[in-house]
VMD Tcl script that builds the backbone (N, CA, C; Angstrom):
set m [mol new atoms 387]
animate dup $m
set s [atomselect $m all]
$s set {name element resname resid chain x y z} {
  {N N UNK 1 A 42.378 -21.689 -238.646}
  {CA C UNK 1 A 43.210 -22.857 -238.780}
  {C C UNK 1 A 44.491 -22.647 -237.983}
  {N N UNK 2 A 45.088 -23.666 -237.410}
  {CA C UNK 2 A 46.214 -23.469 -236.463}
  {C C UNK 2 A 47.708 -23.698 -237.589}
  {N N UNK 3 A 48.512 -22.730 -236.742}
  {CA C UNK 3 A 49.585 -22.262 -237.590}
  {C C UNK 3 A 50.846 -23.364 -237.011}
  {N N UNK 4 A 50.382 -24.155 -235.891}
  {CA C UNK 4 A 51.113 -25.153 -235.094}
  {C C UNK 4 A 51.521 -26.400 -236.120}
  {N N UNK 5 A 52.751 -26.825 -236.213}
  {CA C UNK 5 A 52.770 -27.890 -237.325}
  {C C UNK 5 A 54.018 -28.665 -237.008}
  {N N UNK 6 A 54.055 -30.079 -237.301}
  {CA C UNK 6 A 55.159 -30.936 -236.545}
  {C C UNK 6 A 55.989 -31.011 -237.432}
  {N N UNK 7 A 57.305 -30.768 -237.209}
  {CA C UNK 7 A 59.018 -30.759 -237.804}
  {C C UNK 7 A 58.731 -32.137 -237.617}
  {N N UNK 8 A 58.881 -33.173 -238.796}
  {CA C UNK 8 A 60.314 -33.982 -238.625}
  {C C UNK 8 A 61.370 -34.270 -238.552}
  {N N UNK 9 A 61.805 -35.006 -237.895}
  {CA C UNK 9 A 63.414 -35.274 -237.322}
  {C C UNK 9 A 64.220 -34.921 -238.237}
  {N N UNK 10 A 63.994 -35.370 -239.887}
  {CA C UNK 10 A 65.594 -35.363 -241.000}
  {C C UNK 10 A 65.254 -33.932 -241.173}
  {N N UNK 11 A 66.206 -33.719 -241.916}
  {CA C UNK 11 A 66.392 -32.828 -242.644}
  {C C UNK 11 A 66.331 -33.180 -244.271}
  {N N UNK 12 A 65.766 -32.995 -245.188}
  {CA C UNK 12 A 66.169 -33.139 -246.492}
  {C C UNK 12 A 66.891 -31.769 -247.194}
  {N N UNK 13 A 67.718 -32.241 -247.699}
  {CA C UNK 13 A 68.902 -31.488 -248.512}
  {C C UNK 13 A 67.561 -30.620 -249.525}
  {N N UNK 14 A 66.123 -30.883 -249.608}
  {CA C UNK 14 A 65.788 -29.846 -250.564}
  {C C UNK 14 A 65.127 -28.872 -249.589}
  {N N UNK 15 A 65.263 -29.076 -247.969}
  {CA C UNK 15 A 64.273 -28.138 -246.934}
  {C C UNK 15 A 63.648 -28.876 -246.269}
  {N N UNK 16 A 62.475 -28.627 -245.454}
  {CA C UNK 16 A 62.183 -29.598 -244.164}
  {C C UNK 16 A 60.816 -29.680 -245.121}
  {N N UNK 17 A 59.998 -31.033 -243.931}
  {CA C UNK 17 A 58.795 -31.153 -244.103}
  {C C UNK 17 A 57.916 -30.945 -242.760}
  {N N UNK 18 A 56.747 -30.265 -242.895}
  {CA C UNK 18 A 56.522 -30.182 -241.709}
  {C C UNK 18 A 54.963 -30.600 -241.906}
  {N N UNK 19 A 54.609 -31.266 -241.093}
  {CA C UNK 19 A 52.991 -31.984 -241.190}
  {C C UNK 19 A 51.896 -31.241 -239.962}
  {N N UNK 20 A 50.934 -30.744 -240.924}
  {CA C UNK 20 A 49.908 -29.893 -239.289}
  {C C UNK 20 A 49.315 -30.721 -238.885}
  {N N UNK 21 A 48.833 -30.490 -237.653}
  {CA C UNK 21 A 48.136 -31.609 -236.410}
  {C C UNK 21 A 46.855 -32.212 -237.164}
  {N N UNK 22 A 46.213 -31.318 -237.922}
  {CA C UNK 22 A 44.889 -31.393 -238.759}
  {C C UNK 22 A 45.235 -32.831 -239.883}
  {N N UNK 23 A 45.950 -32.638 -240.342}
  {CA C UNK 23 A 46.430 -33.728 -241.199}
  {C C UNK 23 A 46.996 -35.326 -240.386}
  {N N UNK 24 A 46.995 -35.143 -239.408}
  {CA C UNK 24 A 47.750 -36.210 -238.384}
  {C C UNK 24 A 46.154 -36.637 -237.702}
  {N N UNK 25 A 44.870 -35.687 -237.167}
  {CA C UNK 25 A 43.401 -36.129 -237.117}
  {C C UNK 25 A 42.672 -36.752 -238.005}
  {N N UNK 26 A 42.925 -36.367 -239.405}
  {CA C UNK 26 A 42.538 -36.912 -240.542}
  {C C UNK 26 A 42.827 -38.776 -240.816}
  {N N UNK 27 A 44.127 -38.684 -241.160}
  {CA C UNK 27 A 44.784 -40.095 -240.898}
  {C C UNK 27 A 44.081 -40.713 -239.896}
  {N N UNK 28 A 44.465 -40.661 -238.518}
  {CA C UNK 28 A 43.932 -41.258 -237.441}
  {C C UNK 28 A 42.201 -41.242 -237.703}
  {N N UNK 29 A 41.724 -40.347 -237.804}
  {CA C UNK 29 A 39.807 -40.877 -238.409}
  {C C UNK 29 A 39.811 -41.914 -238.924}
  {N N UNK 30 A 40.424 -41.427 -240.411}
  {CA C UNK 30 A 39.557 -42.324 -241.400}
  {C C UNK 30 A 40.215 -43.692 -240.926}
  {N N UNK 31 A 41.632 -44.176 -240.366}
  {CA C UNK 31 A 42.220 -45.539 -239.956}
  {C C UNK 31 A 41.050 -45.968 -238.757}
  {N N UNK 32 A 40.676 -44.989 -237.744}
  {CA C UNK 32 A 40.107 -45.653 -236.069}
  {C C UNK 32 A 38.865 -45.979 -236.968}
  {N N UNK 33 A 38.082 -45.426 -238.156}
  {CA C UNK 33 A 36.903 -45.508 -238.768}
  {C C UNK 33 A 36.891 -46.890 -239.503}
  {N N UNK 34 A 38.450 -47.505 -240.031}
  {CA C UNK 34 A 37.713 -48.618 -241.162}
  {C C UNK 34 A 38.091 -49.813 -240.069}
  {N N UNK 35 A 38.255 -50.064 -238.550}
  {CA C UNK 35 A 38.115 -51.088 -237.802}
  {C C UNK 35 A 36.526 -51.320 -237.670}
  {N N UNK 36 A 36.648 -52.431 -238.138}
  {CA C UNK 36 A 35.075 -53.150 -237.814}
  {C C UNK 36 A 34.656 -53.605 -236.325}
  {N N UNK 37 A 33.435 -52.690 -236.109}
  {CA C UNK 37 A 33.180 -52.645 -234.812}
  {C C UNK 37 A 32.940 -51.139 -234.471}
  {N N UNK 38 A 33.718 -50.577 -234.784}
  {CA C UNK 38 A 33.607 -49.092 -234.839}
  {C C UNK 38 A 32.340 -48.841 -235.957}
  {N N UNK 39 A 31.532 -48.231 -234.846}
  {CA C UNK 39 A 30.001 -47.628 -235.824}
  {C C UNK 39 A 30.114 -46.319 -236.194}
  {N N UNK 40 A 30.719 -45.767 -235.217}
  {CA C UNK 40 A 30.986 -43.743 -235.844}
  {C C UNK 40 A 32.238 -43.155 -234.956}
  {N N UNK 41 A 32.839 -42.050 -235.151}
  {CA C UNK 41 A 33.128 -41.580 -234.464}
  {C C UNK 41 A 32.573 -39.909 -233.834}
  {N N UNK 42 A 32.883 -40.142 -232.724}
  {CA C UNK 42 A 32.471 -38.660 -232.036}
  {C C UNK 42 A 33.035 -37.437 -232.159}
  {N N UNK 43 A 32.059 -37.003 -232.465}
  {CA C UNK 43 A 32.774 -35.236 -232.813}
  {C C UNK 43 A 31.895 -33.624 -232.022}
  {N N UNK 44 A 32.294 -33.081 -232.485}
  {CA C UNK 44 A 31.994 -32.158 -231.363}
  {C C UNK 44 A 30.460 -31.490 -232.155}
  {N N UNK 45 A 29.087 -30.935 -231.692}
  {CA C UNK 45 A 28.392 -30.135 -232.143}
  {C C UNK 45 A 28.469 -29.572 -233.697}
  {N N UNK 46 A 29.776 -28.788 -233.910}
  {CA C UNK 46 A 29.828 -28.145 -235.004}
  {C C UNK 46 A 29.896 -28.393 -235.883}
  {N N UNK 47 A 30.608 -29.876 -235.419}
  {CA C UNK 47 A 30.806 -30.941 -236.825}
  {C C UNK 47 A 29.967 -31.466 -237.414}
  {N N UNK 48 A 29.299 -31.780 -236.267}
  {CA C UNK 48 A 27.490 -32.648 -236.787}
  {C C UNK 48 A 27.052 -31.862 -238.039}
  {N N UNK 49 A 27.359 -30.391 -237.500}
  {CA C UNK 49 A 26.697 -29.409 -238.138}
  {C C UNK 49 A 27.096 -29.340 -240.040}
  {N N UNK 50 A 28.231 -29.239 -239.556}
  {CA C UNK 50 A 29.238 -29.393 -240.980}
  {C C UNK 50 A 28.797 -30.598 -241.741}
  {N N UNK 51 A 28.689 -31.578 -241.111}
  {CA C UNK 51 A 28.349 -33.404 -241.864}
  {C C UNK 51 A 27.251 -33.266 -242.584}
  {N N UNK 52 A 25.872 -32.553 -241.939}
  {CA C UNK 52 A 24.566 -32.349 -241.991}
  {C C UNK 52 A 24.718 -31.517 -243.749}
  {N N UNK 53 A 25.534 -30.517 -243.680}
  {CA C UNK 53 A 25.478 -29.484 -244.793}
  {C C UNK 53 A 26.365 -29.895 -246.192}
  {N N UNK 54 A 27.121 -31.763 -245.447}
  {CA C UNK 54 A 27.286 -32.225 -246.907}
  {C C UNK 54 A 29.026 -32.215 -246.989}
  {N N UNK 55 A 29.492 -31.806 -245.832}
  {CA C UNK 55 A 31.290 -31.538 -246.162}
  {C C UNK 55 A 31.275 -32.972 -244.994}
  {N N UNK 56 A 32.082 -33.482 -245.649}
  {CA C UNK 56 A 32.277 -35.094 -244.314}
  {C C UNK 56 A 33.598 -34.380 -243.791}
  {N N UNK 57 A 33.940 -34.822 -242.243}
  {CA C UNK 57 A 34.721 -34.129 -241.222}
  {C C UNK 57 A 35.387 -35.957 -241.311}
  {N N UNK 58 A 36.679 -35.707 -241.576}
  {CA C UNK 58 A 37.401 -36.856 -241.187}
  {C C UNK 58 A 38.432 -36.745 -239.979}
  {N N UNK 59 A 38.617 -35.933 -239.226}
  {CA C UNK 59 A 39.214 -35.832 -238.082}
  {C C UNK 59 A 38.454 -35.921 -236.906}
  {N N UNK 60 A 36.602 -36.141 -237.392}
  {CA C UNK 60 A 36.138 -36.056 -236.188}
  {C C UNK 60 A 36.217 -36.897 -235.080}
  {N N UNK 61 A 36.337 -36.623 -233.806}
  {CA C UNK 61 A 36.651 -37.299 -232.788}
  {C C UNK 61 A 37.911 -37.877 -232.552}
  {N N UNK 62 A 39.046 -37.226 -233.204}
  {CA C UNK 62 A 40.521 -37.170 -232.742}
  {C C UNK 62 A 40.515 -36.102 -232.157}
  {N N UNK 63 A 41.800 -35.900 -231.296}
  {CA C UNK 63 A 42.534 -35.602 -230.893}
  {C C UNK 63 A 44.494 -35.656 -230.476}
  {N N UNK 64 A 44.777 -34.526 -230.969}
  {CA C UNK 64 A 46.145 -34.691 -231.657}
  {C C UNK 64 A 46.882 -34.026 -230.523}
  {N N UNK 65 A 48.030 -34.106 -229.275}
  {CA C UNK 65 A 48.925 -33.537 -228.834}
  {C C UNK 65 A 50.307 -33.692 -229.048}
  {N N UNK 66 A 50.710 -32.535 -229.587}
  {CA C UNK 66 A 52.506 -33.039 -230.165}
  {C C UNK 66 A 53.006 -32.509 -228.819}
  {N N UNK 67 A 53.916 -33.869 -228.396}
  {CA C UNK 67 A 54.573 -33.501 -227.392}
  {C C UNK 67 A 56.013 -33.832 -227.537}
  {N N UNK 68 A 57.324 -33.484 -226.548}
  {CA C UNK 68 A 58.486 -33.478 -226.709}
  {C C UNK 68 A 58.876 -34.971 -226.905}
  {N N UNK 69 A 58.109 -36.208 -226.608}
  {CA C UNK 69 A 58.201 -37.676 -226.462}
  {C C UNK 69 A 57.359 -38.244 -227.949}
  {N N UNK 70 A 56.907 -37.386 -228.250}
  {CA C UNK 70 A 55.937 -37.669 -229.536}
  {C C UNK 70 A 54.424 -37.545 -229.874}
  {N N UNK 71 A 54.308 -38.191 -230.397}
  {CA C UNK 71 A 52.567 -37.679 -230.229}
  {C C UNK 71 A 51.718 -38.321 -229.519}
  {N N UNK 72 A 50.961 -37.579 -229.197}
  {CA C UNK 72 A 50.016 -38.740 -228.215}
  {C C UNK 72 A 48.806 -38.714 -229.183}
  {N N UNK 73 A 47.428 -39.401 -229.250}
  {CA C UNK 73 A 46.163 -39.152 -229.880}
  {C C UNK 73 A 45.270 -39.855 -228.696}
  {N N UNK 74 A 44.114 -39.123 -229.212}
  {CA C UNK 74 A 42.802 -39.303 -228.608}
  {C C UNK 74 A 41.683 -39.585 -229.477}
  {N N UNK 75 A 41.374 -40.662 -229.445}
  {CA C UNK 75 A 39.896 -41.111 -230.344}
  {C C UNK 75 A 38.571 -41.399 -229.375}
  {N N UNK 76 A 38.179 -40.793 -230.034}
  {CA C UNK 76 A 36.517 -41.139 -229.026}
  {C C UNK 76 A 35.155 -41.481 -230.135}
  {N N UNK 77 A 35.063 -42.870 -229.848}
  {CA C UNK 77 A 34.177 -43.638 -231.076}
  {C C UNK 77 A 32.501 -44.161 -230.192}
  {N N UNK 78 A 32.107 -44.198 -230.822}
  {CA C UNK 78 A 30.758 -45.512 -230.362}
  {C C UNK 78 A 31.183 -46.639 -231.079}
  {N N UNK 79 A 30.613 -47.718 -230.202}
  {CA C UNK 79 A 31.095 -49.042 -230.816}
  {C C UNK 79 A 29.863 -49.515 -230.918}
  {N N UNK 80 A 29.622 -50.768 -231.822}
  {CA C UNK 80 A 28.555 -51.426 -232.236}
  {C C UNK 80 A 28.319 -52.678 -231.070}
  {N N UNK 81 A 27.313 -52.754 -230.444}
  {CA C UNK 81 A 26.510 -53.426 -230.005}
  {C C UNK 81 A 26.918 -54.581 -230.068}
  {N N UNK 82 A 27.664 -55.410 -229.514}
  {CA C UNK 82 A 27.746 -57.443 -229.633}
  {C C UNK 82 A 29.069 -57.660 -229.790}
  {N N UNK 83 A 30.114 -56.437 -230.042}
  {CA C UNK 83 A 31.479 -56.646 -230.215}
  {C C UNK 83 A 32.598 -56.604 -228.988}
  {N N UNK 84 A 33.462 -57.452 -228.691}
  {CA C UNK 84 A 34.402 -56.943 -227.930}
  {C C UNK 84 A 35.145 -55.275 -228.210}
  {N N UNK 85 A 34.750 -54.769 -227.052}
  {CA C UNK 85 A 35.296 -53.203 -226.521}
  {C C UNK 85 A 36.849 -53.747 -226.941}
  {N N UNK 86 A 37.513 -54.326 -225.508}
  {CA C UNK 86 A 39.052 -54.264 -225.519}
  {C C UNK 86 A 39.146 -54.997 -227.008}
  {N N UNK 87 A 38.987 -55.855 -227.707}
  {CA C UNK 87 A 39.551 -56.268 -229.053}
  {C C UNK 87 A 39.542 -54.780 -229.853}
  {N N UNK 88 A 38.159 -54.333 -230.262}
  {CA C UNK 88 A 37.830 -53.112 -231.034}
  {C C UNK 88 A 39.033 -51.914 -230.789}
  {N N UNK 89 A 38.984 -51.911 -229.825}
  {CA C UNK 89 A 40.110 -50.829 -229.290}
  {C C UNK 89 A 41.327 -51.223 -229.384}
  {N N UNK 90 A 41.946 -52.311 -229.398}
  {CA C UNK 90 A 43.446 -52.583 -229.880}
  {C C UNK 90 A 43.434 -52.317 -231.005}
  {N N UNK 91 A 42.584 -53.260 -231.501}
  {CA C UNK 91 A 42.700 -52.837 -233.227}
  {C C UNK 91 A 42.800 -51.755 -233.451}
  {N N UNK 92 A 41.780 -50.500 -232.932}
  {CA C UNK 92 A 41.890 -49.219 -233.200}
  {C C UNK 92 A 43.068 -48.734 -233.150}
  {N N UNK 93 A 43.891 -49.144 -231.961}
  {CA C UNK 93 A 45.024 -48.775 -231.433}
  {C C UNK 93 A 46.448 -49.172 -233.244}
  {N N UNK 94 A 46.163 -50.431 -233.213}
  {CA C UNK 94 A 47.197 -50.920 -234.038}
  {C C UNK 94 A 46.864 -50.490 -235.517}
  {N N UNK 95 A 45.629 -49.825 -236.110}
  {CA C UNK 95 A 45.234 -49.425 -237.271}
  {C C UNK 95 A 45.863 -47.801 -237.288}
  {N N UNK 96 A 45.788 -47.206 -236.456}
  {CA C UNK 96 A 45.949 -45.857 -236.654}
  {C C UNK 96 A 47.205 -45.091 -236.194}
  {N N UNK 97 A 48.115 -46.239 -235.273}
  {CA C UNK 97 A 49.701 -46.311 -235.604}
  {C C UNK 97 A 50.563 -46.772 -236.620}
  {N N UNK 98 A 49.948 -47.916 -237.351}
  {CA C UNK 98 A 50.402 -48.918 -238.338}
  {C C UNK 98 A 50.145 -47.323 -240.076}
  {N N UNK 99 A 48.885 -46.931 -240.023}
  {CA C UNK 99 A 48.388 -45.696 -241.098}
  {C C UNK 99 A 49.398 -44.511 -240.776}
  {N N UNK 100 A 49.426 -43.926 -239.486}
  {CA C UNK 100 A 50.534 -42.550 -239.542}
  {C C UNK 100 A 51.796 -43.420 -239.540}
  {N N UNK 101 A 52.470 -44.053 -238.838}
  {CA C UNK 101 A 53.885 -44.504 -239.257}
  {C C UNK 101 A 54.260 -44.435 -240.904}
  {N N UNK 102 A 52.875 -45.752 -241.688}
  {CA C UNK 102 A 53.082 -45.458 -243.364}
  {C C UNK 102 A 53.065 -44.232 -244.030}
  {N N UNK 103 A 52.180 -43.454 -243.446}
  {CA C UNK 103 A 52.168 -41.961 -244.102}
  {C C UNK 103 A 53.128 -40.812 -244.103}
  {N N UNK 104 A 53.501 -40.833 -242.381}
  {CA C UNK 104 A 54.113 -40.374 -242.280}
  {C C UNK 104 A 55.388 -40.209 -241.686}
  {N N UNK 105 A 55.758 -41.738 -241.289}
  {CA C UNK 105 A 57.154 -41.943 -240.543}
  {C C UNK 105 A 56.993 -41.650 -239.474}
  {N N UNK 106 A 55.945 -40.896 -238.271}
  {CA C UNK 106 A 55.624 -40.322 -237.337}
  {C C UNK 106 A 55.622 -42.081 -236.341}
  {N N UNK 107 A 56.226 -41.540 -235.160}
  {CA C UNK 107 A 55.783 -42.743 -234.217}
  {C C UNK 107 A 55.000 -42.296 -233.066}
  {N N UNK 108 A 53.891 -42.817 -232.339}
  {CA C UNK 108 A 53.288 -42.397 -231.880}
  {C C UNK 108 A 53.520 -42.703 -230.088}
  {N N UNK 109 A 53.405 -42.024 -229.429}
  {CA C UNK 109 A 53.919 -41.773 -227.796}
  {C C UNK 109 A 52.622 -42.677 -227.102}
  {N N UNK 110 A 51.696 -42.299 -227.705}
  {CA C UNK 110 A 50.482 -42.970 -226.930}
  {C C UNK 110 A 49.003 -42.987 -227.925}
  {N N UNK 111 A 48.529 -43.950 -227.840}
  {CA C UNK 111 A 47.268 -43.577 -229.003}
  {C C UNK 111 A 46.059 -44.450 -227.591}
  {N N UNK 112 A 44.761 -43.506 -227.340}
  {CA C UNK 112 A 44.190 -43.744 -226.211}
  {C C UNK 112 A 42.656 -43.512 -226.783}
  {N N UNK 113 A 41.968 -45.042 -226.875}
  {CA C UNK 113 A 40.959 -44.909 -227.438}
  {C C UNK 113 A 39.500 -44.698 -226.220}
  {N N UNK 114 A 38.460 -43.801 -226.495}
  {CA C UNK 114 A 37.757 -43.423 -225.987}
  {C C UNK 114 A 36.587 -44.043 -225.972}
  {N N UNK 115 A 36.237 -45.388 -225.591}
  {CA C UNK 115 A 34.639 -45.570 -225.925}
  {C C UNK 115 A 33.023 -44.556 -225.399}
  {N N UNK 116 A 32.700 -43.748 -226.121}
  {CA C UNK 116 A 31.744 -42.947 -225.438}
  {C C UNK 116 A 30.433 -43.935 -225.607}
  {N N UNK 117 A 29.948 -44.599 -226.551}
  {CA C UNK 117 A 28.833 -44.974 -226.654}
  {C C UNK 117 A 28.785 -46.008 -227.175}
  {N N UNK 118 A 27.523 -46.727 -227.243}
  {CA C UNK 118 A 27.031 -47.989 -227.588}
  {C C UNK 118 A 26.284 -47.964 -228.934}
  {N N UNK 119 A 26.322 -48.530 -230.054}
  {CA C UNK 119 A 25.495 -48.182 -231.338}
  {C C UNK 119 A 24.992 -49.700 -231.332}
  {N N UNK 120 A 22.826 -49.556 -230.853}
  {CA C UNK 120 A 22.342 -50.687 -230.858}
  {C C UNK 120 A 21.904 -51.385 -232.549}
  {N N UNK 121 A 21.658 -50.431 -232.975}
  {CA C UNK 121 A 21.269 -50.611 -234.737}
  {C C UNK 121 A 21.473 -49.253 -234.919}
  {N N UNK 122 A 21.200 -49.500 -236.584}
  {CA C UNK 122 A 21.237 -48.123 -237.565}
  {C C UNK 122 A 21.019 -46.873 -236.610}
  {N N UNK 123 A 19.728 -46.683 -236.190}
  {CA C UNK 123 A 18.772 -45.546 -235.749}
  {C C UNK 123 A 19.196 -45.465 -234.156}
  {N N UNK 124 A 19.700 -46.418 -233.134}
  {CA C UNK 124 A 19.498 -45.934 -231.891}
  {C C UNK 124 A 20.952 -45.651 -231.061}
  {N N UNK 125 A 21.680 -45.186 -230.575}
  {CA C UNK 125 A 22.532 -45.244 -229.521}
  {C C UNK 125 A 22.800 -44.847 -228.454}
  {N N UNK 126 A 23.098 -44.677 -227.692}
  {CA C UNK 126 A 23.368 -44.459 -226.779}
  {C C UNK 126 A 24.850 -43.908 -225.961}
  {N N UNK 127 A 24.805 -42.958 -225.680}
  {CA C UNK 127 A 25.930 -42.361 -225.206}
  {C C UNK 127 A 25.925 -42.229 -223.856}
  {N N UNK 128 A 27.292 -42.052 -223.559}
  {CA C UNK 128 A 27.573 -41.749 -221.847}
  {C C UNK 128 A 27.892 -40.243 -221.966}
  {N N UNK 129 A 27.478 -39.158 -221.210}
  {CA C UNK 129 A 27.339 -37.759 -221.255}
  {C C UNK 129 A 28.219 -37.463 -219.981}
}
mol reanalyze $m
mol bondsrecalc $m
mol representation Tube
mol addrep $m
């Protein structure tokens, strides 16, 4: 687990708070996940692996960079078959800034959604490799 973790700006008189990147993937999942249109998100091999054995991965297919301007994120989803891409993806965009701002006061530098694939029904999709 990474020991990397984001300071916020105040200070509170009882000590700081500091939020890890893991917790900032989480948020951003499960928000890029409840836009309709969005069929799954993409995650890497290991995760599949992890999902398969019963632990659900809610960061899968984020990506979190804390940078000196703020954070940037990376989502990489399949979208469902018959929906507008650019609509799906704003929304994505405005769901998972609108969720970390509430959670966590965090403003976000850039949030950059990834369409990898096409989800035709339940059983088939299709990805770009």
């Amino acid at each position: 687990m990474s020991e990397q973790v984001f300071e916020m700006g105040q200070e509170l008189t009882l000590g700081k708070v500091e939020i890890a990147p893991e917790v900032i993937e989480v948020i951003a999942g499960i928000a890029a996940s409840e836009v309709e249109g969005v069929a799954q998100m993409r995650g890497k091999f290991a995760a599949g692996v992890v999902e398969r054995l019963g632990k659900k991965n809610h960061g899968k297919g984020v990506k979190v960079d804390i940078r000196e301007d703020g954070v940037a994120i990376d989502i990489y989803c399949l979208i469902q078959f018959g929906v507008s891409i650019p609509s799906v993806a704003k929304k994505v965009q405005e769901n998972v800034r609108q969720a970390l701002f509430n959670m966590t006061g965090l403003e976000t530098s850039e949030i950059n959604v990834h369409v990898v694939g096409v989800q035709f029904d339940a059983g088939k999709q299709e990805e770009v490799e």
